[in-house]
Biopython code that builds the backbone (N, CA, C, O; Angstrom):
import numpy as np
from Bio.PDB.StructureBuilder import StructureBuilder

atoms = [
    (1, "UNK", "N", (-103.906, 87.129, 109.494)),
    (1, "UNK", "CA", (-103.455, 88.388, 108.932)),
    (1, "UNK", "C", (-101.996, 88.313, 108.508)),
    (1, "UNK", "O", (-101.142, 89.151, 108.798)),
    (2, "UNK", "N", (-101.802, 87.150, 107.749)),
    (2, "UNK", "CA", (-100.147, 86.765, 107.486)),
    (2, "UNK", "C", (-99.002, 87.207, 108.819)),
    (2, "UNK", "O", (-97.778, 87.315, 108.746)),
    (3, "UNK", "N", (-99.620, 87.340, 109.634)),
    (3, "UNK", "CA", (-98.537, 87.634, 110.520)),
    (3, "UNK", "C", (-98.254, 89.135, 110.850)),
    (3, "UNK", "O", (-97.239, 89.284, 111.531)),
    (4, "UNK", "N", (-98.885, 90.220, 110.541)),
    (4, "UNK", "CA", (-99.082, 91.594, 110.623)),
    (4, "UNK", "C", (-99.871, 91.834, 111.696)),
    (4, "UNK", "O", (-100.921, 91.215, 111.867)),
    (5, "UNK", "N", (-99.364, 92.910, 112.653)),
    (5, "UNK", "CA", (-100.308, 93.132, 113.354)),
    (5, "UNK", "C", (-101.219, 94.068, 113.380)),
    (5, "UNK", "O", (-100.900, 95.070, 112.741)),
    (6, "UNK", "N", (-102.444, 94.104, 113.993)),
    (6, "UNK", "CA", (-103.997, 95.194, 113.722)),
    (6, "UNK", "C", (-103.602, 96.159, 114.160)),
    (6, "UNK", "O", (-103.073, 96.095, 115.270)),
    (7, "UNK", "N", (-103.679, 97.233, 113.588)),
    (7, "UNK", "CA", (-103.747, 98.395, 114.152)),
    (7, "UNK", "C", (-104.711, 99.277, 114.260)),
    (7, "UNK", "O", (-105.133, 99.359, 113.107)),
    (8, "UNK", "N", (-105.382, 100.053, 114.971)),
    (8, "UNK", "CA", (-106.216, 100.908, 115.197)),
    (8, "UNK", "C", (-105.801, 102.107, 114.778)),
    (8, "UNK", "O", (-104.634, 102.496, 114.725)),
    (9, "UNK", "N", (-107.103, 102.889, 114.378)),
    (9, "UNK", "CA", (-106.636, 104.345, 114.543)),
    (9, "UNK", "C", (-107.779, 105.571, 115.081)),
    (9, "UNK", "O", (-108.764, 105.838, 114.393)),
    (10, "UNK", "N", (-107.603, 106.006, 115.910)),
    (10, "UNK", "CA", (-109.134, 106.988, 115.924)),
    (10, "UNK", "C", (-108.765, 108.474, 115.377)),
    (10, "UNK", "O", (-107.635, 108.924, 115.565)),
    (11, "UNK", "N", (-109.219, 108.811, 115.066)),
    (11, "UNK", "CA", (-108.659, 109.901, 113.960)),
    (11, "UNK", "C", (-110.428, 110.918, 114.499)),
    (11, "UNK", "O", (-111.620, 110.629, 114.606)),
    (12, "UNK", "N", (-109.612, 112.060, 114.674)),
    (12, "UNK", "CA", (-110.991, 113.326, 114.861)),
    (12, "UNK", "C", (-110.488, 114.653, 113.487)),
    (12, "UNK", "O", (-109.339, 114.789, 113.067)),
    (13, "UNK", "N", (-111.335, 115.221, 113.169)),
    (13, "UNK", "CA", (-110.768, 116.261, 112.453)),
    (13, "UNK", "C", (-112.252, 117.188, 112.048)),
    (13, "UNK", "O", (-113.382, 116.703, 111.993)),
    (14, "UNK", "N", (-111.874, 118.658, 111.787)),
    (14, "UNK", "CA", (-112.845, 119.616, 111.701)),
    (14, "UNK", "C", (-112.404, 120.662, 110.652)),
    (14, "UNK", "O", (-111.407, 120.469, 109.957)),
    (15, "UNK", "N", (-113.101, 121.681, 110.560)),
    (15, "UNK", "CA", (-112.829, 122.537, 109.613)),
    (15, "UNK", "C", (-113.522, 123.847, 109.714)),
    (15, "UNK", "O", (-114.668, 124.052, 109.313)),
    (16, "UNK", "N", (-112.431, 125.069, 110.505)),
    (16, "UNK", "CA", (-112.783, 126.218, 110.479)),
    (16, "UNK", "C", (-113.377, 127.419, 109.807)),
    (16, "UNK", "O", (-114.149, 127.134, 108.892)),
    (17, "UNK", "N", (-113.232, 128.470, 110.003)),
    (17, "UNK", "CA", (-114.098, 129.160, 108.832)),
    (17, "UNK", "C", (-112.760, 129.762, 107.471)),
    (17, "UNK", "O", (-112.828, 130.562, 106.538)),
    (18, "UNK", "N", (-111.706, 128.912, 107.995)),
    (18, "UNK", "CA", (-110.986, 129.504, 106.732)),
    (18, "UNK", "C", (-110.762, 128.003, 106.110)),
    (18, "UNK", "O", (-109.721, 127.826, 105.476)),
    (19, "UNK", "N", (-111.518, 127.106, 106.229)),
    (19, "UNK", "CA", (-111.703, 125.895, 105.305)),
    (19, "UNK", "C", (-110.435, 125.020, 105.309)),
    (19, "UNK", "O", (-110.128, 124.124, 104.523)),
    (20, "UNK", "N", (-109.844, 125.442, 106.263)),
    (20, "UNK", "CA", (-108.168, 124.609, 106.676)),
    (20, "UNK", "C", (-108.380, 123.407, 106.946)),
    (20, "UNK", "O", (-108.710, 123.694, 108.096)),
    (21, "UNK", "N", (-108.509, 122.109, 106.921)),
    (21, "UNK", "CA", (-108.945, 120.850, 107.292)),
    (21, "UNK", "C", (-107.844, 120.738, 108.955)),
    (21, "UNK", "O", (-106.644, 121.004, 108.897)),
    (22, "UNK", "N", (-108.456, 120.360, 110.163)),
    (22, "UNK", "CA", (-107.438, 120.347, 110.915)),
    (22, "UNK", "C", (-108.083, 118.855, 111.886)),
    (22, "UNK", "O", (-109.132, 118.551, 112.454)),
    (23, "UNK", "N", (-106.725, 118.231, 111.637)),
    (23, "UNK", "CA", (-106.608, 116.993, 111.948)),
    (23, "UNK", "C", (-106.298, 116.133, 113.325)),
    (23, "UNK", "O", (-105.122, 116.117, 113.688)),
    (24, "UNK", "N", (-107.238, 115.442, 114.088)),
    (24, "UNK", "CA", (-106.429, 115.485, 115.327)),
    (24, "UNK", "C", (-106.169, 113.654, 115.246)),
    (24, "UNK", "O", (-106.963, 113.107, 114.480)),
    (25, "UNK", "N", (-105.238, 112.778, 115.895)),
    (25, "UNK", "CA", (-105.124, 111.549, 115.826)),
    (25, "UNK", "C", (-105.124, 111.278, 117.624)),
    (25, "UNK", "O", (-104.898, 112.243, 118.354)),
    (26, "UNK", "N", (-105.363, 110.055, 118.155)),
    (26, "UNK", "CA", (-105.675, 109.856, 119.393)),
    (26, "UNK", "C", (-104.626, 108.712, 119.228)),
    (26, "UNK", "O", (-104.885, 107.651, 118.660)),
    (27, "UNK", "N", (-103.094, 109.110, 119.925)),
    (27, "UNK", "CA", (-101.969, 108.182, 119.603)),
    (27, "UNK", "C", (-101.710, 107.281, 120.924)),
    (27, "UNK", "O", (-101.348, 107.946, 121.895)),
    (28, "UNK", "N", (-101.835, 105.829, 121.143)),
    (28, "UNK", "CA", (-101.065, 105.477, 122.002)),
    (28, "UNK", "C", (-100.033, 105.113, 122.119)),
    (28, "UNK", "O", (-99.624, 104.497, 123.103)),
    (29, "UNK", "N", (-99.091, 105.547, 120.699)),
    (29, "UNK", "CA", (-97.876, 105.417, 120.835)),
    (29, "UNK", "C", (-96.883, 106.276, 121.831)),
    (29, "UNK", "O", (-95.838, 105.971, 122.405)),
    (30, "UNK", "N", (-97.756, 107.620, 121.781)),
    (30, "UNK", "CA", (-96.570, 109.116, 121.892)),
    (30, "UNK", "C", (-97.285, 109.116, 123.427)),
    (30, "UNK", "O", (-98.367, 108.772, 123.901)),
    (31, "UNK", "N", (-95.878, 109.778, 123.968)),
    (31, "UNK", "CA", (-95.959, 110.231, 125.406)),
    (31, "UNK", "C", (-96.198, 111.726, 125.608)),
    (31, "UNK", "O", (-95.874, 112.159, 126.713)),
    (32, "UNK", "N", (-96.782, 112.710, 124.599)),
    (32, "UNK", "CA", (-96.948, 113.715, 124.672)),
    (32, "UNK", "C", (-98.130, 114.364, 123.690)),
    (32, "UNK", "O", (-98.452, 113.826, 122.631)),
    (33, "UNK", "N", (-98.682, 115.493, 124.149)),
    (33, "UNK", "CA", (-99.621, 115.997, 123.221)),
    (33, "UNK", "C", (-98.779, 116.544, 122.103)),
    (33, "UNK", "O", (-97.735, 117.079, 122.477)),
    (34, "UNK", "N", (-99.046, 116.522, 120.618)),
    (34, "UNK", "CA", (-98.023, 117.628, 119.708)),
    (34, "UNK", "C", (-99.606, 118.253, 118.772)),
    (34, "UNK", "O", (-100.587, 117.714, 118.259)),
    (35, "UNK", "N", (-99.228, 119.310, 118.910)),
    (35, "UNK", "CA", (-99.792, 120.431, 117.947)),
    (35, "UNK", "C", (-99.085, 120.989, 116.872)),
    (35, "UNK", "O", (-97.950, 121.388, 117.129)),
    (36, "UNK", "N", (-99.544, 121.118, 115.611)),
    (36, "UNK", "CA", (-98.876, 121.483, 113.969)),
    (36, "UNK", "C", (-98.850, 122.903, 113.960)),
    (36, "UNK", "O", (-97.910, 123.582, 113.548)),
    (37, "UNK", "N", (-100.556, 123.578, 114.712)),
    (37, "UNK", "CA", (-100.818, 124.529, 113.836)),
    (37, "UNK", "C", (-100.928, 125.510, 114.968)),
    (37, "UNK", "O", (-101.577, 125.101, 115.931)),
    (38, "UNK", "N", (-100.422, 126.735, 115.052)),
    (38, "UNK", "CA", (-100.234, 127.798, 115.800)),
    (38, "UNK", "C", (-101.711, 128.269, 116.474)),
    (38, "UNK", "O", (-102.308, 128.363, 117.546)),
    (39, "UNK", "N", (-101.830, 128.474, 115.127)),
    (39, "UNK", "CA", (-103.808, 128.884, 115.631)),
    (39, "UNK", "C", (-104.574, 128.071, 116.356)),
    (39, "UNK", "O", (-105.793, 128.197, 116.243)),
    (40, "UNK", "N", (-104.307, 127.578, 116.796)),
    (40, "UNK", "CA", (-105.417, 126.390, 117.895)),
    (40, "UNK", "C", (-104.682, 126.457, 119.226)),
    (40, "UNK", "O", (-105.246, 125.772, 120.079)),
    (41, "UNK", "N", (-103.671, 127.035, 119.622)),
    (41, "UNK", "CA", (-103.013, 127.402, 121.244)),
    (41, "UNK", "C", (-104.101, 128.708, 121.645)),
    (41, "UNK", "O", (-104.502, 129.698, 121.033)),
    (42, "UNK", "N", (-104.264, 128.311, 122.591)),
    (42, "UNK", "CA", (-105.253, 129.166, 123.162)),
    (42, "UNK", "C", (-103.687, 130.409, 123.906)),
    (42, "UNK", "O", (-103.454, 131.618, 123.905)),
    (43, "UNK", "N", (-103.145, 129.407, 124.320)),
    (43, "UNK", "CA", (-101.557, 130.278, 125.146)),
    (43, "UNK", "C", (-100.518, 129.589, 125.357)),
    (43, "UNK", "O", (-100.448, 128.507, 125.939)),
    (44, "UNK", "N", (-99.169, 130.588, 124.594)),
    (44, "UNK", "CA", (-97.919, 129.347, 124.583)),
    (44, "UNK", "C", (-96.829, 129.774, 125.750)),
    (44, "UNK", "O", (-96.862, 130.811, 126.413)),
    (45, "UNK", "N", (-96.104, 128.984, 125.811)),
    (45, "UNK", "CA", (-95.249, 129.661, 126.706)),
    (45, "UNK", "C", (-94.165, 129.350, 125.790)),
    (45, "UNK", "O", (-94.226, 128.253, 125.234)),
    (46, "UNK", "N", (-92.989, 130.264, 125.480)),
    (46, "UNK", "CA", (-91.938, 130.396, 124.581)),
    (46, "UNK", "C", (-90.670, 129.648, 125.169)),
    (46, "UNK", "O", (-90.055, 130.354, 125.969)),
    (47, "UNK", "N", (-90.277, 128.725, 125.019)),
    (47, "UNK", "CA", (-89.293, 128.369, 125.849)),
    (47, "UNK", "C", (-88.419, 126.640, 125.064)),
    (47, "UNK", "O", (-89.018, 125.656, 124.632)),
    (48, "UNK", "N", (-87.024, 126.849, 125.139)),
    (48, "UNK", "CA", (-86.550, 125.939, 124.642)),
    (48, "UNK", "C", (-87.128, 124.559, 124.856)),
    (48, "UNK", "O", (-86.979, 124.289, 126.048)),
    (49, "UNK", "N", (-87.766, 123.498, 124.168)),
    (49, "UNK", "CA", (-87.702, 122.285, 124.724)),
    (49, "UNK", "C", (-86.696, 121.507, 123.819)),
    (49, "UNK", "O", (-86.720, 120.362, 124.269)),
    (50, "UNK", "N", (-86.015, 121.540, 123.000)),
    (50, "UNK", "CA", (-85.282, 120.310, 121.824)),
    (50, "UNK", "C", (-85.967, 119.779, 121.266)),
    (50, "UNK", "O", (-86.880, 120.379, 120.700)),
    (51, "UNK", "N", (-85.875, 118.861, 121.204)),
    (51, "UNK", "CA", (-86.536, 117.756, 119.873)),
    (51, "UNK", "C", (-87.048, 116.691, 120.281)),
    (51, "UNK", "O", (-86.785, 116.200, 121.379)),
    (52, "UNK", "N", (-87.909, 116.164, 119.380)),
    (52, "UNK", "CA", (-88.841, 114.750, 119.766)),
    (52, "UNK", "C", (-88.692, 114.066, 118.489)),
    (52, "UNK", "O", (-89.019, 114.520, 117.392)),
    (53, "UNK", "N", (-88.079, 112.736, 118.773)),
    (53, "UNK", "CA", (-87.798, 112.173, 118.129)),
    (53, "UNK", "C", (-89.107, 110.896, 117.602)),
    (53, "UNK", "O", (-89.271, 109.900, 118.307)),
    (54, "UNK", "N", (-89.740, 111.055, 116.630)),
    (54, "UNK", "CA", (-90.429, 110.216, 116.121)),
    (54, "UNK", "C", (-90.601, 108.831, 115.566)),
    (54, "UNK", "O", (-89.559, 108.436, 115.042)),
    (55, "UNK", "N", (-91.575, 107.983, 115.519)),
    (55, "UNK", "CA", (-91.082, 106.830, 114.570)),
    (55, "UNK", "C", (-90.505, 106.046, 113.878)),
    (55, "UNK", "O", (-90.127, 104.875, 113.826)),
    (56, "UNK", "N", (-90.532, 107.579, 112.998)),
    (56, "UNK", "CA", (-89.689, 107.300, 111.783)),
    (56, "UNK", "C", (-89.174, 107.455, 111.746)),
    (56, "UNK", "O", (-88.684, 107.384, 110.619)),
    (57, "UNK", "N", (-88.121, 108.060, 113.104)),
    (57, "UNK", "CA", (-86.857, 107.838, 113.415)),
    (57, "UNK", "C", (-86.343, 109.748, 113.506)),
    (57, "UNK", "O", (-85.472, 110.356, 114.128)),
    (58, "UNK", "N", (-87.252, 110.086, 112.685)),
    (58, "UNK", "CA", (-86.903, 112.042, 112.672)),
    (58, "UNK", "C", (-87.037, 112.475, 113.969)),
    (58, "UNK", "O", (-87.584, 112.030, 114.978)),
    (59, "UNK", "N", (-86.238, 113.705, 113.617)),
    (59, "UNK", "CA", (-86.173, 114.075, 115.053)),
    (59, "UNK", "C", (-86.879, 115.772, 114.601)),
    (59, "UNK", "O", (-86.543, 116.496, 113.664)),
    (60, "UNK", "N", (-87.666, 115.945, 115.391)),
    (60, "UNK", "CA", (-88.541, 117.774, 115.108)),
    (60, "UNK", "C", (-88.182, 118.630, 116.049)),
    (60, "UNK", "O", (-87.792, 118.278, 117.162)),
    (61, "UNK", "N", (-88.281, 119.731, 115.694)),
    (61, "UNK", "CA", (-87.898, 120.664, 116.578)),
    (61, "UNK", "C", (-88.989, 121.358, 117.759)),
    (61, "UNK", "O", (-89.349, 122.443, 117.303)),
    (62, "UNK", "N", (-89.544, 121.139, 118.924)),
    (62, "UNK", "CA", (-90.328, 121.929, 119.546)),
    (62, "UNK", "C", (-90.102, 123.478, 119.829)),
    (62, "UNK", "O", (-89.204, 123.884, 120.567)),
    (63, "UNK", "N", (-90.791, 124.107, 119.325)),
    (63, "UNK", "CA", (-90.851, 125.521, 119.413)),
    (63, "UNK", "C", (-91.549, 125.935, 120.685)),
    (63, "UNK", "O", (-90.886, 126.699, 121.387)),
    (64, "UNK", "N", (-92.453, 125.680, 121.027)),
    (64, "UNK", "CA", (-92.874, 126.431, 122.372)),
    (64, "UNK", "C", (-93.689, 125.401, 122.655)),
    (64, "UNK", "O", (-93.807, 124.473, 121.854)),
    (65, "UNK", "N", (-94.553, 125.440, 124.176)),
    (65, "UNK", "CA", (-95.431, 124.046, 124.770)),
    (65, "UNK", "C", (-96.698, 125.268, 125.072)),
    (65, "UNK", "O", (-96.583, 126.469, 125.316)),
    (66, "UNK", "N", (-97.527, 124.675, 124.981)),
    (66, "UNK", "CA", (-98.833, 125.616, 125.301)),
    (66, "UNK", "C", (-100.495, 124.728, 125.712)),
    (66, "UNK", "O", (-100.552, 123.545, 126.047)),
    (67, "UNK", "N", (-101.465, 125.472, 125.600)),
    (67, "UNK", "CA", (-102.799, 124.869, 126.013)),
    (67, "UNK", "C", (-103.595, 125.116, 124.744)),
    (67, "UNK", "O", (-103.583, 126.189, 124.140)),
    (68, "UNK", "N", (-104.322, 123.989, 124.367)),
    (68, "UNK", "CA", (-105.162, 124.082, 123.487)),
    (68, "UNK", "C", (-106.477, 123.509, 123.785)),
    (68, "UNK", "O", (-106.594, 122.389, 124.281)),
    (69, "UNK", "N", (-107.663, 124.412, 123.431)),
    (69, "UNK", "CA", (-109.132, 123.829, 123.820)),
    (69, "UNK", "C", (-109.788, 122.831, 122.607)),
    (69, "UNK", "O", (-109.662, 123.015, 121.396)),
    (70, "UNK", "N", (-110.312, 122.040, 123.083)),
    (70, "UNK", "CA", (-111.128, 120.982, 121.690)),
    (70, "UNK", "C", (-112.085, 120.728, 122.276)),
    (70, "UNK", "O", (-112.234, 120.042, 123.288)),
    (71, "UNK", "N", (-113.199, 121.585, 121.314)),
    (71, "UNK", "CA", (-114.851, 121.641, 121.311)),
    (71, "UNK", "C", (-115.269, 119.994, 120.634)),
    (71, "UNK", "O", (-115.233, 119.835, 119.413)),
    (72, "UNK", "N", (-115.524, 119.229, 121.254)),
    (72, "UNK", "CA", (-116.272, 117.776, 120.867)),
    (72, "UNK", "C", (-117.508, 118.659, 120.121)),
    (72, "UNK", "O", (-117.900, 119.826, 120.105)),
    (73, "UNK", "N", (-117.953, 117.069, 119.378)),
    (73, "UNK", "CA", (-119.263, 117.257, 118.925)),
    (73, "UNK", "C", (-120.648, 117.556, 119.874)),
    (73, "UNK", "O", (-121.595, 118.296, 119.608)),
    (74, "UNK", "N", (-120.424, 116.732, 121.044)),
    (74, "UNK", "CA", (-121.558, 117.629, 121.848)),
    (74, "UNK", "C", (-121.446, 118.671, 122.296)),
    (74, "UNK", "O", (-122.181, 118.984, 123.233)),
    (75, "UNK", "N", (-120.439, 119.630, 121.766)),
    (75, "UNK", "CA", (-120.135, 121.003, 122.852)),
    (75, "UNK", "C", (-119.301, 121.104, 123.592)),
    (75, "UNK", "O", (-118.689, 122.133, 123.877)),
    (76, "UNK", "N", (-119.122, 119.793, 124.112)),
    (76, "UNK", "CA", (-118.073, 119.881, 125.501)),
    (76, "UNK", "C", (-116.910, 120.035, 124.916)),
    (76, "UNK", "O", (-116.666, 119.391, 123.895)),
    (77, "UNK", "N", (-115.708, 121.174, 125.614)),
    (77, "UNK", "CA", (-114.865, 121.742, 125.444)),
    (77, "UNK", "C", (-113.760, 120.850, 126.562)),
    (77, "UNK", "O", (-113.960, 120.886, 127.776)),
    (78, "UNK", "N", (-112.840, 120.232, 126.080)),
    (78, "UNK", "CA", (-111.624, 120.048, 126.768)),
    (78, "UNK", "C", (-110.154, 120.865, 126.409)),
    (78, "UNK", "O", (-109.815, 121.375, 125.341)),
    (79, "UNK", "N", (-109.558, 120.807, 127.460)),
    (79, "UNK", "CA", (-108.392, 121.508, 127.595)),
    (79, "UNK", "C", (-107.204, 120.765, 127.453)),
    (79, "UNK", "O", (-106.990, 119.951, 128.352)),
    (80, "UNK", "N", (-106.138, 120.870, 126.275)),
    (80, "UNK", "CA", (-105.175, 119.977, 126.577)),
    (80, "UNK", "C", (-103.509, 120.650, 127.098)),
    (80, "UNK", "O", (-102.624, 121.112, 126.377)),
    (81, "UNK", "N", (-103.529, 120.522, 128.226)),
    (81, "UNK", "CA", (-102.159, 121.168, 128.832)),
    (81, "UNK", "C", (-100.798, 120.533, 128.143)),
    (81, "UNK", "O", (-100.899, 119.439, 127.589)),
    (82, "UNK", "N", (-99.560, 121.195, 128.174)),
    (82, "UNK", "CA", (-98.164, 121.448, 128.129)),
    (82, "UNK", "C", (-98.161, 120.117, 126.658)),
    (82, "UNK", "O", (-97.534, 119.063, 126.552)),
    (83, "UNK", "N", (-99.193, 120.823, 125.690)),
    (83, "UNK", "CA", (-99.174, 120.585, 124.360)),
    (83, "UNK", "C", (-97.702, 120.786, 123.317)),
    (83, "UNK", "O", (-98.040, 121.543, 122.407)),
    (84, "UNK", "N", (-96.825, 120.543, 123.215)),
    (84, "UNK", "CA", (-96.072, 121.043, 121.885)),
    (84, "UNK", "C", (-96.379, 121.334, 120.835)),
    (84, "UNK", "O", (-97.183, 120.675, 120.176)),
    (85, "UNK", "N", (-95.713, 122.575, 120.359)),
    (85, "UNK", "CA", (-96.151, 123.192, 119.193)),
    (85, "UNK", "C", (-94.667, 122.798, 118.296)),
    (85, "UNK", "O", (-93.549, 123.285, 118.466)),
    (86, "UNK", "N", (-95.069, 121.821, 117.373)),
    (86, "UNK", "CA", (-93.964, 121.079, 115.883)),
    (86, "UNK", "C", (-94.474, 121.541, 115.123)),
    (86, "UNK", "O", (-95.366, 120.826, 114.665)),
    (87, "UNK", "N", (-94.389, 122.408, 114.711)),
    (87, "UNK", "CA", (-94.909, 122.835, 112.781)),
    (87, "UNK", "C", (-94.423, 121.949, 112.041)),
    (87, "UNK", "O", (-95.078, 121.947, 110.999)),
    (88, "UNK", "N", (-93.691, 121.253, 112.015)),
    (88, "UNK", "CA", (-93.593, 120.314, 110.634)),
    (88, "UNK", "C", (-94.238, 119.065, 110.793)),
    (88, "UNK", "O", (-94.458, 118.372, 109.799)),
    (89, "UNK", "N", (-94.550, 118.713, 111.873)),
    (89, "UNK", "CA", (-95.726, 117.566, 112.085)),
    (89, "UNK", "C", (-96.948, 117.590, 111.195)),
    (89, "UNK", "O", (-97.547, 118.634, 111.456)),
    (90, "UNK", "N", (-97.667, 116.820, 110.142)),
    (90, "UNK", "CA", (-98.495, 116.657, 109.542)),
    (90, "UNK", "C", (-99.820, 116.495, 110.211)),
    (90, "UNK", "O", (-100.890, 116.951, 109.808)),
    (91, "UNK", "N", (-99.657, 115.945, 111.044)),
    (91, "UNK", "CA", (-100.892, 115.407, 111.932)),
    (91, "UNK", "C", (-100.940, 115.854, 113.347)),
    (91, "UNK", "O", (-99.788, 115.706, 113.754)),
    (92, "UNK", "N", (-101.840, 116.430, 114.525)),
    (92, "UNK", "CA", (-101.894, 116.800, 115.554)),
    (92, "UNK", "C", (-102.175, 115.687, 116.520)),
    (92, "UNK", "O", (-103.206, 115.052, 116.299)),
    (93, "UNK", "N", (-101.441, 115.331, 117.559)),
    (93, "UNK", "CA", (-101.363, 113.719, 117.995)),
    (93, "UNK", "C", (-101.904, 114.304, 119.609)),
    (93, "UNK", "O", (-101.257, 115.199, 120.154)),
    (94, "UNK", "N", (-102.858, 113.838, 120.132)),
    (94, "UNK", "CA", (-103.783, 113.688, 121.179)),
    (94, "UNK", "C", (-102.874, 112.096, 122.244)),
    (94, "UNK", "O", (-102.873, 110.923, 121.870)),
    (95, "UNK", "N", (-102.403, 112.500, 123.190)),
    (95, "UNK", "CA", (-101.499, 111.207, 123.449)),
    (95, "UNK", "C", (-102.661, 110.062, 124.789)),
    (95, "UNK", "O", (-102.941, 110.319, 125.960)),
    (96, "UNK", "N", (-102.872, 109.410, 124.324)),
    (96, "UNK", "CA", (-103.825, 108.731, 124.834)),
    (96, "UNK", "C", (-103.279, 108.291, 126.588)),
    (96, "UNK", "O", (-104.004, 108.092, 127.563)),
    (97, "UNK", "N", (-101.913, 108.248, 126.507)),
    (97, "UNK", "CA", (-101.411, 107.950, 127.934)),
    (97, "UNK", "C", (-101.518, 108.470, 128.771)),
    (97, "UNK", "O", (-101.685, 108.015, 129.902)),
    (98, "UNK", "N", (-101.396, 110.456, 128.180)),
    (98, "UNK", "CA", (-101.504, 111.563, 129.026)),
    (98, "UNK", "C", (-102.910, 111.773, 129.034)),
    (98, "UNK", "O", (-103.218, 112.269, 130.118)),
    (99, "UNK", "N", (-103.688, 111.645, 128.452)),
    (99, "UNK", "CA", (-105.397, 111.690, 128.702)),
    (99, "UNK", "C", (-105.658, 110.282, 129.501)),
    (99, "UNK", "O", (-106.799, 110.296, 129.962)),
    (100, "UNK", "N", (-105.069, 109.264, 129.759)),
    (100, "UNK", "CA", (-105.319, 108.396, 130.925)),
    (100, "UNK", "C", (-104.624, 108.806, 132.340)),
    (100, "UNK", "O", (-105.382, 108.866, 133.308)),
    (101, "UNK", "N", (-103.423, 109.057, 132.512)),
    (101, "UNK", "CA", (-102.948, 109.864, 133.491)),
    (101, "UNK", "C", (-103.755, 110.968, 134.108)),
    (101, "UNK", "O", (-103.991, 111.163, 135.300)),
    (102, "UNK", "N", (-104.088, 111.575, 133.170)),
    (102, "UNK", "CA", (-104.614, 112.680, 133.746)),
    (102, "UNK", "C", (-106.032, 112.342, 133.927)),
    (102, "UNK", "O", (-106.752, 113.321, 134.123)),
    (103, "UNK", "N", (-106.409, 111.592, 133.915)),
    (103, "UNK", "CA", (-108.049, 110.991, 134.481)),
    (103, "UNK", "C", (-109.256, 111.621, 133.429)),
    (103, "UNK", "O", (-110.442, 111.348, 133.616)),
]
sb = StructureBuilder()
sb.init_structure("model")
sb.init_model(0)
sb.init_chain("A")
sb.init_seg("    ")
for serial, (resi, resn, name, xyz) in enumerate(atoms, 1):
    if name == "N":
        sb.init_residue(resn, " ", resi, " ")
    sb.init_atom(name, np.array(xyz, "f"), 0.0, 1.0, " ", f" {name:<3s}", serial, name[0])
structure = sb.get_structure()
């Protein structure tokens, strides 16, 4: 592979009844859950956290941390705790470390 390395990606995504495409990525880069879109917190708690600095080197602003539910394809509903809510994040990042931690 000339020297590049493989990367994976698992990528989930669905589409509500207002036809919004909403995107989730399963990151093992990030040490945290981040959420884009307001409407998918089931409940936030309002409270300063600063910034998370990304990849690409940007740094975003966290607005509030909250819980969000994700209905799988068989039904089963999981809960993802002390989620960040980044509105300018493009993509909703599922942090694979904290879903191993947390069993």
């Amino acid at each position: 592979m000339n020297g590049l390395k493989k990367t994976e990606v698992l990528m989930a995504s669905y589409k509500d009844n207002t036809s919004q495409s909403k995107s989730w990525i399963f990151d093992l880069g990030t040490t945290i859950h981040i959420c884009s879109q307001k409407e998918l917190f089931n409940s936030l708690v309002v409270k300063e956290e600063g910034t998370v600095k990304m990849v690409d080197g940007l740094a975003y602003e966290v607005i509030d941390t909250g819980t969000v539910k994700v209905t799988e394809r068989d039904e089963t509903v999981s809960t993802l705790e002390a989620v960040r809510y980044i509105p300018e994040i493009r993509y909703n990042l599922i942090s694979i470390k904290v879903l191993d931690e947390e069993g």
